[in-house]
C-alpha positions in Angstrom: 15.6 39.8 -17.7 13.6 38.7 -20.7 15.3 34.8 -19.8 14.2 34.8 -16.8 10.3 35.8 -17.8 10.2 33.0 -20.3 11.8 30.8 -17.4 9.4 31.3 -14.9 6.4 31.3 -17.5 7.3 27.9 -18.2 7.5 26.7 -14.8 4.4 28.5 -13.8 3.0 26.1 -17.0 4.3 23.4 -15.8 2.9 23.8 -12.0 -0.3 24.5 -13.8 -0.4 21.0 -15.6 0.7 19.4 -12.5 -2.6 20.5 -10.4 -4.4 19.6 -13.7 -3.4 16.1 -13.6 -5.4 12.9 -12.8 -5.6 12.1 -9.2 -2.9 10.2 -7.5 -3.1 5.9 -7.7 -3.3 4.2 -4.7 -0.8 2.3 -6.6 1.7 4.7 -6.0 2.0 4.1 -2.4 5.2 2.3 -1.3 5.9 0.5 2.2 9.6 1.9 2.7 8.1 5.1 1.9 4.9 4.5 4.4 7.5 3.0 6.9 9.8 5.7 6.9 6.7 8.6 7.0 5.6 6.5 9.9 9.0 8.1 12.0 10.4 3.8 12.1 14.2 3.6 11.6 15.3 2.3 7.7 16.5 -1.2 9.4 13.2 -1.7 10.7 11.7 -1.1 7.4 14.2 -3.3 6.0 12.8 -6.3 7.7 9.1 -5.6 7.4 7.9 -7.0 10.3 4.2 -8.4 9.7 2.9 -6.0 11.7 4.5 -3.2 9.9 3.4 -5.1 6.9 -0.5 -5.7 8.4 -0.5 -1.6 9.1 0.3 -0.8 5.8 -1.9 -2.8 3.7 -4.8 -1.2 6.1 -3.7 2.3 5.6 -3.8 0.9 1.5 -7.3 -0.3 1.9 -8.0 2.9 3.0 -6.3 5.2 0.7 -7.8 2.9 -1.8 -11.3 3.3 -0.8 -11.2 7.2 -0.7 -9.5 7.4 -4.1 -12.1 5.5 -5.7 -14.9 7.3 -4.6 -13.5 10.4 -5.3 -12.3 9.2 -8.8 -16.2 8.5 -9.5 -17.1 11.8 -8.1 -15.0 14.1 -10.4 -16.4 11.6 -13.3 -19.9 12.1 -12.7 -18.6 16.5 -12.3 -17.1 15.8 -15.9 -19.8 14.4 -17.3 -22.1 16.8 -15.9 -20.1 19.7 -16.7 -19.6 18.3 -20.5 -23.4 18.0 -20.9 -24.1 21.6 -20.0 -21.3 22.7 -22.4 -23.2 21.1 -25.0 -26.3 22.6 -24.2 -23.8 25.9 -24.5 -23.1 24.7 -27.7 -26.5 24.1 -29.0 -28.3 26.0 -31.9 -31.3 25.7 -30.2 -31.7 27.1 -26.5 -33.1 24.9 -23.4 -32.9 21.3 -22.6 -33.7 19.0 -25.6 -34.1 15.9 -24.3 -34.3 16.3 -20.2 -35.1 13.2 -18.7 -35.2 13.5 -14.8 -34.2 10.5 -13.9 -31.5 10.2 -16.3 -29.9 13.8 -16.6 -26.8 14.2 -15.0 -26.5 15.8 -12.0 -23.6 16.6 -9.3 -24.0 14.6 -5.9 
Protein backbone atom coordinates (compact mmCIF):
# COMPACT_ATOMS: atom_id res chain seq x y z
CA UNK A 1 0.00 0.00 0.00
CA UNK A 2 2.70 2.40 1.15
CA UNK A 3 4.52 1.47 -2.67
CA UNK A 4 1.87 2.27 -4.29
CA UNK A 5 1.46 6.01 -2.50
CA UNK A 6 5.06 6.82 -3.21
CA UNK A 7 4.25 5.47 -6.89
CA UNK A 8 1.55 7.60 -7.66
CA UNK A 9 3.14 10.66 -5.73
CA UNK A 10 5.81 10.46 -8.18
CA UNK A 11 3.82 10.28 -11.15
CA UNK A 12 1.43 12.92 -10.00
CA UNK A 13 5.15 14.97 -9.80
CA UNK A 14 5.93 14.17 -12.77
CA UNK A 15 2.41 15.22 -14.53
CA UNK A 16 2.93 18.30 -12.60
CA UNK A 17 6.32 19.24 -14.28
CA UNK A 18 4.95 18.25 -17.50
CA UNK A 19 2.06 21.14 -17.49
CA UNK A 20 4.98 23.27 -16.02
CA UNK A 21 7.08 23.00 -19.00
CA UNK A 22 7.90 25.47 -21.79
CA UNK A 23 5.43 25.60 -24.55
CA UNK A 24 5.61 23.21 -27.33
CA UNK A 25 8.24 24.23 -30.64
CA UNK A 26 6.78 24.56 -33.80
CA UNK A 27 9.73 22.67 -34.45
CA UNK A 28 8.38 19.66 -33.24
CA UNK A 29 5.87 19.27 -35.85
CA UNK A 30 6.54 16.43 -38.36
CA UNK A 31 4.88 15.87 -41.92
CA UNK A 32 4.27 11.94 -41.53
CA UNK A 33 2.81 12.80 -38.34
CA UNK A 34 0.65 15.89 -39.94
CA UNK A 35 -0.04 13.45 -42.88
CA UNK A 36 -1.19 10.71 -41.02
CA UNK A 37 -3.47 13.16 -38.35
CA UNK A 38 -4.82 14.45 -41.65
CA UNK A 39 -6.84 10.71 -42.05
CA UNK A 40 -4.22 10.13 -45.67
CA UNK A 41 -3.06 6.50 -45.96
CA UNK A 42 0.98 5.95 -44.86
CA UNK A 43 1.88 5.30 -48.82
CA UNK A 44 0.59 8.52 -49.58
CA UNK A 45 2.57 10.18 -46.98
CA UNK A 46 5.41 8.20 -48.12
CA UNK A 47 5.51 10.01 -51.44
CA UNK A 48 4.70 13.52 -50.26
CA UNK A 49 3.02 14.85 -52.93
CA UNK A 50 3.66 18.73 -53.25
CA UNK A 51 0.45 19.40 -52.43
CA UNK A 52 0.56 17.39 -49.30
CA UNK A 53 3.90 19.10 -48.82
CA UNK A 54 2.35 22.88 -49.73
CA UNK A 55 -0.53 22.03 -46.95
CA UNK A 56 1.72 21.36 -44.40
CA UNK A 57 4.28 24.00 -44.53
CA UNK A 58 0.90 26.35 -44.36
CA UNK A 59 -0.51 24.69 -41.39
CA UNK A 60 3.59 25.33 -40.04
CA UNK A 61 3.32 28.90 -40.82
CA UNK A 62 0.46 28.96 -38.85
CA UNK A 63 1.27 26.95 -35.81
CA UNK A 64 4.41 29.06 -35.97
CA UNK A 65 2.71 32.31 -35.85
CA UNK A 66 0.50 31.47 -32.86
CA UNK A 67 3.31 30.02 -30.85
CA UNK A 68 5.29 33.00 -31.15
CA UNK A 69 2.92 35.34 -30.02
CA UNK A 70 1.96 33.42 -27.32
CA UNK A 71 5.64 32.72 -26.27
CA UNK A 72 5.95 36.69 -26.00
CA UNK A 73 2.85 36.81 -24.10
CA UNK A 74 3.69 34.47 -21.11
CA UNK A 75 7.14 36.55 -21.25
CA UNK A 76 5.83 39.88 -20.82
CA UNK A 77 3.20 37.68 -17.73
CA UNK A 78 6.73 36.62 -16.32
CA UNK A 79 8.24 39.60 -16.28
CA UNK A 80 5.34 41.31 -14.91
CA UNK A 81 4.63 38.85 -12.30
CA UNK A 82 8.59 38.88 -11.20
CA UNK A 83 8.45 42.65 -10.83
CA UNK A 84 5.54 42.59 -8.39
CA UNK A 85 7.32 39.80 -6.40
CA UNK A 86 9.95 42.16 -5.93
CA UNK A 87 7.95 44.82 -4.80
CA UNK A 88 6.70 41.73 -2.34
CA UNK A 89 10.12 41.49 -1.48
CA UNK A 90 10.94 45.08 -0.74
CA UNK A 91 11.85 46.61 2.63
CA UNK A 92 10.19 49.52 1.76
CA UNK A 93 6.33 49.37 0.80
CA UNK A 94 4.82 50.96 -2.68
CA UNK A 95 6.36 51.39 -6.05
CA UNK A 96 9.93 52.87 -6.00
CA UNK A 97 10.53 53.79 -9.24
CA UNK A 98 6.98 53.63 -11.27
CA UNK A 99 7.45 54.90 -14.57
CA UNK A 100 4.09 54.68 -16.61
CA UNK A 101 5.26 54.25 -19.63
CA UNK A 102 7.84 51.78 -18.74
CA UNK A 103 6.35 49.51 -15.95
CA UNK A 104 5.32 46.30 -16.96
CA UNK A 105 1.97 45.53 -17.46
CA UNK A 106 -0.08 42.35 -18.82
CA UNK A 107 -1.73 42.87 -22.35
Amino acid sequence: MRNRGVWLAGLGVAFASMLASAPADARNLYFDMWCQEQGHSKDRCDQRLAEDVAAFEEYWRAVEKYEERYYVERQGYVNFRDELNTLDESPVPGFQRHDPIDSPRPN
